[in-house]
Each structure stands twice: as structure tokens, then as C-alpha cells.
N, CA, C and O atoms as CSV, one atom per row, in Angstrom:
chain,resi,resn,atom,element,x,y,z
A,1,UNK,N,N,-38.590,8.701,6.370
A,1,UNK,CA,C,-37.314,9.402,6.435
A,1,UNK,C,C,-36.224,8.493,5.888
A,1,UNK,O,O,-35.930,7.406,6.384
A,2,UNK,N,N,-35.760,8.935,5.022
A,2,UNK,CA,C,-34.242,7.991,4.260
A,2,UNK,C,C,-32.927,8.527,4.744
A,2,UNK,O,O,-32.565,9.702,4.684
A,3,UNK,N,N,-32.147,7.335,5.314
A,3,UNK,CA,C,-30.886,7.448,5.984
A,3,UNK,C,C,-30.035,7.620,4.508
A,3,UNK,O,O,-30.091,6.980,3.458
A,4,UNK,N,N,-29.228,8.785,4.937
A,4,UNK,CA,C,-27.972,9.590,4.497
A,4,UNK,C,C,-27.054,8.522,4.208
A,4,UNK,O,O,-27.026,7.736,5.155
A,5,UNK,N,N,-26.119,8.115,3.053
A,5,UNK,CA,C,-25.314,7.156,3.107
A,5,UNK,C,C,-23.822,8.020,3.303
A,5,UNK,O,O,-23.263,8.913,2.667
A,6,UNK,N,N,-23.521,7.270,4.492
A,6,UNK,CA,C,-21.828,7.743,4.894
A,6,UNK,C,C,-20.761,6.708,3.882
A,6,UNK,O,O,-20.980,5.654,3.284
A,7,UNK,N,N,-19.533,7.570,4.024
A,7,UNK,CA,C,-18.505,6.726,3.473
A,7,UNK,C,C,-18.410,5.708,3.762
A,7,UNK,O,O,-19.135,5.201,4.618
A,8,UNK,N,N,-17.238,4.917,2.974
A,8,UNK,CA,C,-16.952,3.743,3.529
A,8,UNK,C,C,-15.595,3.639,4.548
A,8,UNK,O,O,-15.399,2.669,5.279
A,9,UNK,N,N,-14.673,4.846,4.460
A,9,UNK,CA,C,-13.266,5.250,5.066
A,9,UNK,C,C,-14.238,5.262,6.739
A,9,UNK,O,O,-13.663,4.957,7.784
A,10,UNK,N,N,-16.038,5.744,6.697
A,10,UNK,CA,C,-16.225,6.382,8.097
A,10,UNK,C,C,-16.591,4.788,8.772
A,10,UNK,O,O,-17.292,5.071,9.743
A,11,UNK,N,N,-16.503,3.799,8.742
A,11,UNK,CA,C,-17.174,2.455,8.846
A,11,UNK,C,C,-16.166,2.232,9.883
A,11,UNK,O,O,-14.982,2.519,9.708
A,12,UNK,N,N,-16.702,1.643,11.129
A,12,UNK,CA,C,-15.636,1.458,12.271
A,12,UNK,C,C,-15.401,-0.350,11.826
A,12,UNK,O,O,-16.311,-1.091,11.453
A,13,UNK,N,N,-14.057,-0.710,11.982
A,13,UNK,CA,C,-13.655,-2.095,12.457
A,13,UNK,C,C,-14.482,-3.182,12.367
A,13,UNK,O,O,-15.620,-2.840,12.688
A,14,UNK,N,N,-14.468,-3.426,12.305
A,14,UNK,CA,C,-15.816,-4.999,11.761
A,14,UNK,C,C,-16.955,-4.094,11.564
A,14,UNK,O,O,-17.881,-4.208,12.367
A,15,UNK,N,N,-17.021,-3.471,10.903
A,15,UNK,CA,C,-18.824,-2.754,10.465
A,15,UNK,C,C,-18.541,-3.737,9.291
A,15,UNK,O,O,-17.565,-4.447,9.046
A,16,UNK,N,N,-20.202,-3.459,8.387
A,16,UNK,CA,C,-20.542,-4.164,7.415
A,16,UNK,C,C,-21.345,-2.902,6.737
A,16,UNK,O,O,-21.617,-1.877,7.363
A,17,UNK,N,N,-21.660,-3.118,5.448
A,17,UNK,CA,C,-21.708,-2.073,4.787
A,17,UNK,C,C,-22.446,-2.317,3.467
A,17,UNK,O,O,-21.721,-3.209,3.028
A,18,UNK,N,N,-23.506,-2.119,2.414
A,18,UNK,CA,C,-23.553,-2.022,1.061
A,18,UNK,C,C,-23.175,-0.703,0.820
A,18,UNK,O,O,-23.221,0.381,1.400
A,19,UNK,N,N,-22.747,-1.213,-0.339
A,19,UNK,CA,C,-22.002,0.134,-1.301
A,19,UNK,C,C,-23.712,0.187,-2.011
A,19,UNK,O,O,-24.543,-0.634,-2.400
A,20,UNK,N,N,-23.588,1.776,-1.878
A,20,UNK,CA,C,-24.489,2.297,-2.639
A,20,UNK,C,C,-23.922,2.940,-4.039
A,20,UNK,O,O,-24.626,2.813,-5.040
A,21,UNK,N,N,-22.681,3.619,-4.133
A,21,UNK,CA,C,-22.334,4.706,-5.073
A,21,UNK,C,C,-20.790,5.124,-5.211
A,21,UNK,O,O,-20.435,6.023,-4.448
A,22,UNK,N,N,-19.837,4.602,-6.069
A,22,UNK,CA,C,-18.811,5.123,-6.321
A,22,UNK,C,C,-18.313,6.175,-6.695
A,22,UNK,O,O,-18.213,6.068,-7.917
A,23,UNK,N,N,-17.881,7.274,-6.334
A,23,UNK,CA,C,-17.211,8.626,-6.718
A,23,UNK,C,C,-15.949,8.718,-6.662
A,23,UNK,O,O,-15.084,8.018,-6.135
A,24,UNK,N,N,-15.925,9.979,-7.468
A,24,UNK,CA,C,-14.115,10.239,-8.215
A,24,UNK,C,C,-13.876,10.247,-9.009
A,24,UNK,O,O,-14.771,10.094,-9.840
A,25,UNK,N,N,-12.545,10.421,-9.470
A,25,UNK,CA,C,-11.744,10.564,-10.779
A,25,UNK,C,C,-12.339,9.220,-11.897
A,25,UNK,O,O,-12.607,8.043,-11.656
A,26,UNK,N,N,-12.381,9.934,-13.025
A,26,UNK,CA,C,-12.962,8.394,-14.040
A,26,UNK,C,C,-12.268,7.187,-13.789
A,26,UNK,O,O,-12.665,6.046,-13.555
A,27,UNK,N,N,-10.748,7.869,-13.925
A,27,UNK,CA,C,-9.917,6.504,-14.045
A,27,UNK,C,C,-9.902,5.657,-12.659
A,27,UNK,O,O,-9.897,4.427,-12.702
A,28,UNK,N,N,-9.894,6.319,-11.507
A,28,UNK,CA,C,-10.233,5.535,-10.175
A,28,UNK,C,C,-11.014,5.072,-9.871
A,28,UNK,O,O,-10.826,4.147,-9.080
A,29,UNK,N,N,-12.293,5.369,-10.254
A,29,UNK,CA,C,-13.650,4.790,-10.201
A,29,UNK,C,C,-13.852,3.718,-11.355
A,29,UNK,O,O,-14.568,2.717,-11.316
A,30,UNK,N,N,-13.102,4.140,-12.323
A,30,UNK,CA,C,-13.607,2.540,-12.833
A,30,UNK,C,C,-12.340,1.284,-12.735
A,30,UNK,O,O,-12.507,0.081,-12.934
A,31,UNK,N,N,-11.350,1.824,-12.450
A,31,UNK,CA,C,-10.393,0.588,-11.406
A,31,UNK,C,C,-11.489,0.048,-10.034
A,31,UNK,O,O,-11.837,-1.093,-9.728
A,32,UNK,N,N,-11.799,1.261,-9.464
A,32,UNK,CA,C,-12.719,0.182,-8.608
A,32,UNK,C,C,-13.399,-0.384,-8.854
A,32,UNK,O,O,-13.422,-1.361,-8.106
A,33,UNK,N,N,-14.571,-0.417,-10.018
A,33,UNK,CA,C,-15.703,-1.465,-10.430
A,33,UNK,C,C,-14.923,-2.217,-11.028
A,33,UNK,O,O,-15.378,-3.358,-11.106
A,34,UNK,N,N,-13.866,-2.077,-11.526
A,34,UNK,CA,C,-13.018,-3.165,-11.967
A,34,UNK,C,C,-12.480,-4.376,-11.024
A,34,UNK,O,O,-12.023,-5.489,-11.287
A,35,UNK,N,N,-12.728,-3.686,-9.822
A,35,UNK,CA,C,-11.730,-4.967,-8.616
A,35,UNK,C,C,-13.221,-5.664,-7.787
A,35,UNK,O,O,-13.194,-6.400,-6.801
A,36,UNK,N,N,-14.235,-5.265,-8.390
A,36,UNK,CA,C,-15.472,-5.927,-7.701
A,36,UNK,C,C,-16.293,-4.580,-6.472
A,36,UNK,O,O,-17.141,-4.736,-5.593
A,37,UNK,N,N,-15.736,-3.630,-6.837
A,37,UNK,CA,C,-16.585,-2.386,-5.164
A,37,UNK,C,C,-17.730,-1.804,-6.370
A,37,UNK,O,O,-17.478,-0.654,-6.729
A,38,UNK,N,N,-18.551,-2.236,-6.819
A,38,UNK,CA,C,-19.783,-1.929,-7.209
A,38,UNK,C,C,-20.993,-2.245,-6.296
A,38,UNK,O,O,-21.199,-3.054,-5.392
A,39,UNK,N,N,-21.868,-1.053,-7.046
A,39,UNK,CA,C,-23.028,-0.942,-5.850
A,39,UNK,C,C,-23.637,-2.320,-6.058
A,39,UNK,O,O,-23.583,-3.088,-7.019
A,40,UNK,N,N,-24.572,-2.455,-4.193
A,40,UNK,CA,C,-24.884,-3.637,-4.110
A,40,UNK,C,C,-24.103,-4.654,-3.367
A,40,UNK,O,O,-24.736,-5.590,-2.879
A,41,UNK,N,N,-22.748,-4.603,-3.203
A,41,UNK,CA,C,-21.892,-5.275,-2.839
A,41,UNK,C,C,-21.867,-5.287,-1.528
A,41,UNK,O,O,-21.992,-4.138,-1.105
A,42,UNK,N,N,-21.769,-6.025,-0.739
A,42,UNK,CA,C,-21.377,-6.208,0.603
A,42,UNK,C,C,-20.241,-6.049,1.545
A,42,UNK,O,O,-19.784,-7.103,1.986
A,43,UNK,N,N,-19.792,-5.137,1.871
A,43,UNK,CA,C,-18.150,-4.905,2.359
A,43,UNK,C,C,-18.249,-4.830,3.810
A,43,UNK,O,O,-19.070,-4.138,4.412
A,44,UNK,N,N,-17.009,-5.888,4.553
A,44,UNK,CA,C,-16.677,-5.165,5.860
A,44,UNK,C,C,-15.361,-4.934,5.867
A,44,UNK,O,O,-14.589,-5.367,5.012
A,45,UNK,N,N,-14.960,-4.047,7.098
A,45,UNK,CA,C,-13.967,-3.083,6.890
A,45,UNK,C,C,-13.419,-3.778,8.199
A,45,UNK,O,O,-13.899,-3.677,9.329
A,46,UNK,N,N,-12.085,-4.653,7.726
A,46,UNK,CA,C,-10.996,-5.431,8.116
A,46,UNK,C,C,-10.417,-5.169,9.457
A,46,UNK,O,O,-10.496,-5.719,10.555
A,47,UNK,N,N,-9.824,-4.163,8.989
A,47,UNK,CA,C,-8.480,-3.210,9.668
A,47,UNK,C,C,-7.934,-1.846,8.900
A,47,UNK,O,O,-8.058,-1.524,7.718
A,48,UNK,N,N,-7.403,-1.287,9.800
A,48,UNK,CA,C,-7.298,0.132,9.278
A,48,UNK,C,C,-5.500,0.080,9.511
A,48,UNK,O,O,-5.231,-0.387,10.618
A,49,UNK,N,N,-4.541,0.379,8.874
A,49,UNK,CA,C,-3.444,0.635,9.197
A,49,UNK,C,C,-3.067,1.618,10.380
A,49,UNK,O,O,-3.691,2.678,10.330
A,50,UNK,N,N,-2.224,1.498,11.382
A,50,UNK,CA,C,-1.727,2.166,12.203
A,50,UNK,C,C,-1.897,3.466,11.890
A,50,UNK,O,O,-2.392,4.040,12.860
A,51,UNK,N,N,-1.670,4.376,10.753
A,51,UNK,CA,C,-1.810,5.699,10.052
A,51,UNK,C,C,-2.879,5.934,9.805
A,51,UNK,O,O,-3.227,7.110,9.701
A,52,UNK,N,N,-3.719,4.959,9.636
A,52,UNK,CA,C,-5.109,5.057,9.084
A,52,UNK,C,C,-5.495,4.848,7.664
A,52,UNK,O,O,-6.656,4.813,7.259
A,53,UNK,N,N,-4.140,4.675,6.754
A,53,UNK,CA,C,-4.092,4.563,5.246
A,53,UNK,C,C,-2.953,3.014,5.324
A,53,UNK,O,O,-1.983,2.971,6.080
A,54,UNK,N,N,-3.347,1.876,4.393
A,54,UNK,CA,C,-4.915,1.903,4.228
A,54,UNK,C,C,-5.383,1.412,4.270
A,54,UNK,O,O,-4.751,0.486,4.779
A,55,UNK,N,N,-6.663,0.978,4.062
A,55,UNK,CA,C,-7.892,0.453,5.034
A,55,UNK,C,C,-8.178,-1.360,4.548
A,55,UNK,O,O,-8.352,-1.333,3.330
A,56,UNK,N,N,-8.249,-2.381,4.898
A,56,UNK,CA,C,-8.702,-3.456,4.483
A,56,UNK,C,C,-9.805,-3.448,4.115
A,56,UNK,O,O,-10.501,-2.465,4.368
A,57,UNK,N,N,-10.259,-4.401,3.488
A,57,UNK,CA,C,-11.759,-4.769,3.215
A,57,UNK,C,C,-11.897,-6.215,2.890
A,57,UNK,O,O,-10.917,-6.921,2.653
A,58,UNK,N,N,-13.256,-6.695,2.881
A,58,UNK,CA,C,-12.968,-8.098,2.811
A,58,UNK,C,C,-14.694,-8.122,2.323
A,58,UNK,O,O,-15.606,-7.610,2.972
A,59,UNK,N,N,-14.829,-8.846,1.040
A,59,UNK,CA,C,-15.776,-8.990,0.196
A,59,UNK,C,C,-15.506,-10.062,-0.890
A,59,UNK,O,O,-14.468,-10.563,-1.322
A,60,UNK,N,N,-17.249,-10.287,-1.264
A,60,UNK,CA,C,-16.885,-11.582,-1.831
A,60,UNK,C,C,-15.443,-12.600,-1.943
A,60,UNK,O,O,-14.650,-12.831,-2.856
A,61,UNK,N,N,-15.579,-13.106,-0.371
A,61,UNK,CA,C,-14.355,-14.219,-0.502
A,61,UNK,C,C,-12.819,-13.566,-0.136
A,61,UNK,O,O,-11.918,-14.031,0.561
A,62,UNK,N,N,-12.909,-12.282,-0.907
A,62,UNK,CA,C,-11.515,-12.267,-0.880
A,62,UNK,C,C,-11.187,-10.588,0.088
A,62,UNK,O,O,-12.039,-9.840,0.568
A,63,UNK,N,N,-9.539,-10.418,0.108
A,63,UNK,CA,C,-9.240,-9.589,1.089
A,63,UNK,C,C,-9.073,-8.374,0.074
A,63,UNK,O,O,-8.901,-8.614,-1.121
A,64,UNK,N,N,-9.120,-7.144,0.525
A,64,UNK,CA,C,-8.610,-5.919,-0.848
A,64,UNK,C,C,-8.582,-4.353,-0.071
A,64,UNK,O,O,-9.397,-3.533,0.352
A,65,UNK,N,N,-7.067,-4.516,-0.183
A,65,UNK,CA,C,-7.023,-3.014,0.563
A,65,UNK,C,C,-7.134,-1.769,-0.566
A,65,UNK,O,O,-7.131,-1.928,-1.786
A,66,UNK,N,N,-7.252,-0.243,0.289
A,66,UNK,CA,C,-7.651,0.479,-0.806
A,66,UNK,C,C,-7.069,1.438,0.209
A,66,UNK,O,O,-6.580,1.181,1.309
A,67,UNK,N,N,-7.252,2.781,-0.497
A,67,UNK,CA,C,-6.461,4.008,-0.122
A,67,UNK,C,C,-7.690,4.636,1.154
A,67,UNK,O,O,-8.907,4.531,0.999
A,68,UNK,N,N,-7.214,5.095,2.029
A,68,UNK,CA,C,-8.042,5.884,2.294
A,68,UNK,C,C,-9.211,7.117,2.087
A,68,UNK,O,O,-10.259,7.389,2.674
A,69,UNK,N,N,-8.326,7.828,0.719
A,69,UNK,CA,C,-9.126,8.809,0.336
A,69,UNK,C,C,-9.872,8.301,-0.813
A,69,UNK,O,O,-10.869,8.900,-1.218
A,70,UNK,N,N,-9.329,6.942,-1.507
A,70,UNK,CA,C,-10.460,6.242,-2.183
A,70,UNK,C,C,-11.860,5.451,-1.802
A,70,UNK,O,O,-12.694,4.986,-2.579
A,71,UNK,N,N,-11.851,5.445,-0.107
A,71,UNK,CA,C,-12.866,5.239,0.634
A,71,UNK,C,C,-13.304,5.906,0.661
A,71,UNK,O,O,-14.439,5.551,0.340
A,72,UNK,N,N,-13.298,7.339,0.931
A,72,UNK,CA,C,-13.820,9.015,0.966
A,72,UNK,C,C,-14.926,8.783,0.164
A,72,UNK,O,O,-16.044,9.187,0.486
A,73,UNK,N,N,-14.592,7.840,-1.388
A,73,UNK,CA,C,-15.419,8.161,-2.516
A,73,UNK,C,C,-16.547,7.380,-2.771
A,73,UNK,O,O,-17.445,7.504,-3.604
A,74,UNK,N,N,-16.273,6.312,-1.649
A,74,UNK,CA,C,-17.318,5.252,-1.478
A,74,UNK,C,C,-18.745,5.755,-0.400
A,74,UNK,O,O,-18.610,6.201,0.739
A,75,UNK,N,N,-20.079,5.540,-1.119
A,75,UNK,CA,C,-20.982,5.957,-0.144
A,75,UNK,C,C,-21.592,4.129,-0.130
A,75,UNK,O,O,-21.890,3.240,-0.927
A,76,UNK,N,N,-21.524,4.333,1.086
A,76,UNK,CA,C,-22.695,3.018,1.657
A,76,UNK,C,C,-23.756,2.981,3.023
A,76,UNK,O,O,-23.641,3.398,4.176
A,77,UNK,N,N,-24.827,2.273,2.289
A,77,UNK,CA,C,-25.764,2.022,3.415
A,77,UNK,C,C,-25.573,1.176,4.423
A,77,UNK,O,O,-26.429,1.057,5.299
């Protein structure tokens, strides 16, 4: 049986995460493989803003916040 990959917006507070698959708009999706969120990658999820937008992340080394609904587009295992 193969586990379903959830977003990355659904990842509670210190979860950890591989990105399996980027979705969305061309131009947003390839700003993100542009800032390093390609599959394979290792992400945990920081902090979430008071609103919920937007979300920290913290991968290879460094810190990188992102939109919430650009997490929507992130699937990880």
C-alpha cells in the first residue's frame, strides 16, 4: 500500500518532510526550483505566521518563507 503525499502548507510545526512534486502556475513553480524546493529535498516547517500566511521553512542550511497557497502546491512524503 503507497502513502498519499499531503501538502506541505498541511505539515504541523517542526514536522519534516521530502518534497515529492511541485505544482502550479509555470512561473511559480519554477521560482520555486529556482530557490532550492525541488523534489528530494528535505524541508521542516519552522513556524507558521499568526494568520497562518506565511509559513517558514528551513532547508539546506538556510531559512525561506513562502506563501501559504504556494505550499498548497507542494506535495511531500
Amino acid at each position: 500500500m503507497t502513502k498519499k503525499p499531503g501538502s506541505l502548507a498541511a505539515l504541523p510545526v517542526g514536522g519534516m518532510a521530502v518534497i515529492s512534486r511541485v505544482r502550479g502556475q509555470r512561473a511559480v513553480v519554477r521560482r520555486l526550483l529556482e530557490i532550492g524546493l525541488v523534489p528530494g529535498t528535505e524541508v521542516t516547517l519552522r513556524r507558521v505566521a499568526p494568520m497562518g500566511d506565511p509559513i517558514e521553512l528551513k532547508l539546506r542550511n538556510f531559512a525561506l518563507s513562502i506563501r501559504r497557497a504556494e505550499a498548497l502546491g507542494i506535495d511531500v512524503e
